[in-house]
C-alpha positions as CSV (number, residue, x, y, z in Angstrom):
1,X,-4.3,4.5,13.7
2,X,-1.7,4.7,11.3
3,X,-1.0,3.4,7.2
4,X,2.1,2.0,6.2
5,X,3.9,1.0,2.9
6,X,6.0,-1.3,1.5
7,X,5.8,1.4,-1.6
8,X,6.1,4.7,0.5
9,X,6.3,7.8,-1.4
10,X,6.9,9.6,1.8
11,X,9.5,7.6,4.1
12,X,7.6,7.9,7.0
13,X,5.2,5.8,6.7
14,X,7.6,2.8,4.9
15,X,6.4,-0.8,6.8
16,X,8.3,-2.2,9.5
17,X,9.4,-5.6,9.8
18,X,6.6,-7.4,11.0
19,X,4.4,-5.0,8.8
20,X,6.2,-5.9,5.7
21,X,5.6,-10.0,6.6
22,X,1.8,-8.6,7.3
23,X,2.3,-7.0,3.4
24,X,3.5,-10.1,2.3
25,X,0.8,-12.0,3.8
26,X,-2.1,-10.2,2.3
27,X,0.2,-9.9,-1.1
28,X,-0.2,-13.7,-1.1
29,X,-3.8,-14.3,-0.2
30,X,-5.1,-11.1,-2.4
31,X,-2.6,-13.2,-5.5
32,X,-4.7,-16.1,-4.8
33,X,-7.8,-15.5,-3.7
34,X,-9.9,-12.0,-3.8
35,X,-12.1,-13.0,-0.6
36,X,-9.3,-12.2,2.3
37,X,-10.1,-10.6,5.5
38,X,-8.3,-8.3,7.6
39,X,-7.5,-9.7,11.0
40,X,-6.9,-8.8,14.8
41,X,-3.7,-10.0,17.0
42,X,-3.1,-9.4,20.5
43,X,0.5,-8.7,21.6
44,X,1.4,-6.9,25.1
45,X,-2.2,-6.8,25.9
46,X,-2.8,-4.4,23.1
47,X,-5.5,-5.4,20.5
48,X,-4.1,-4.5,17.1
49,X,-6.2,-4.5,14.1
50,X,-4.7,-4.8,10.2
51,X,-6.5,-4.2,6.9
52,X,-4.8,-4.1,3.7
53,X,-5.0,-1.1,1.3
54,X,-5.6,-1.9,-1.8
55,X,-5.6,0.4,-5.2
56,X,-8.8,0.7,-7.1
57,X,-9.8,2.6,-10.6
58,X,-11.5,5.6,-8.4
59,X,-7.9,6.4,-6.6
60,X,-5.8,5.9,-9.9
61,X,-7.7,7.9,-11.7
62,X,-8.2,10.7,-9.4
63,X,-4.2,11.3,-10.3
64,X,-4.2,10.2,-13.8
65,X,-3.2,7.5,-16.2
66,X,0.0,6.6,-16.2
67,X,-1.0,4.8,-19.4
68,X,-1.2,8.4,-21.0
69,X,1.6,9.8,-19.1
70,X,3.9,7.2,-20.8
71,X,3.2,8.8,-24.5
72,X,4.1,12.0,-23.4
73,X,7.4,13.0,-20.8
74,X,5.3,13.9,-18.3
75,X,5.9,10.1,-16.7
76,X,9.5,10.1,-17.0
77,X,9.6,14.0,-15.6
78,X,7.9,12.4,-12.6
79,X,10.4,9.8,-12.4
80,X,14.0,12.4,-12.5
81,X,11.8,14.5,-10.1
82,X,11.5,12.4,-7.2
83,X,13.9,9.3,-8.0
84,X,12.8,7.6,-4.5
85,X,9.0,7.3,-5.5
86,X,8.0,3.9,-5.7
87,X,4.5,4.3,-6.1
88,X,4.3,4.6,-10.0
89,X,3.0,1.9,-11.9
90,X,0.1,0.8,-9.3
91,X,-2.9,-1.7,-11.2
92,X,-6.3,-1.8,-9.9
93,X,-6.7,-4.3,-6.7
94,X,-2.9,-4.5,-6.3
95,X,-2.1,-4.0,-2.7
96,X,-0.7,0.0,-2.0
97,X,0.1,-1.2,2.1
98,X,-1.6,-1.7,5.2
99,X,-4.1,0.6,7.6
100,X,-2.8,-0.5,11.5
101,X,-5.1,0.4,14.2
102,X,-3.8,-0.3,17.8
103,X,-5.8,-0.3,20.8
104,X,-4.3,-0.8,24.5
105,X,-6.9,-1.3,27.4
């Protein structure tokens, strides 16, 4: 099992290639249509699984509001602290990256 990111804060789990197309795929559908499903490919005879990760009011505001970080410094501390985070700004239902389970028989 293993999550990936097109947004990583921690560069070890930034999307490959062919995750990023999967990321772009699900970007599209979740833009026009909520109802999307994750889906199952085989490749090498290996069964691999991918969902997408999305965002949702429960996560964002377990950290805080970035609304209420912005009248204060505290957002743009964040910011000059870790200049390679690109997870700030997130919505509710926007997609954070995928969940990639892999299963070989």
């Amino acid at each position: 099992m293993k999550r990936v990111s097109h947004k990583p804060r921690n560069l070890n789990i930034q999307a490959d290639t062919n995750e990023m197309n999967i990321i772009k795929y699900f970007k599209l559908t979740i833009e026009r249509d909520k109802n999307y499903q994750s889906f199952t490919e085989i490749e090498n005879a290996a069964l691999k699984f991918h969902d997408s990760i999305t965002s949702n009011s429960m996560r964002l505001n377990s950290h805080f509001s970035f609304k209420e970080c912005n009248k204060t410094k505290v957002l743009s501390e964040l910011v000059n602290l870790n200049t390679e985070d690109k997870v700030i700004g997130y919505s509710v239902t926007e997609l954070r990256g995928l969940c990639n389970i892999n299963y070989k028989h």
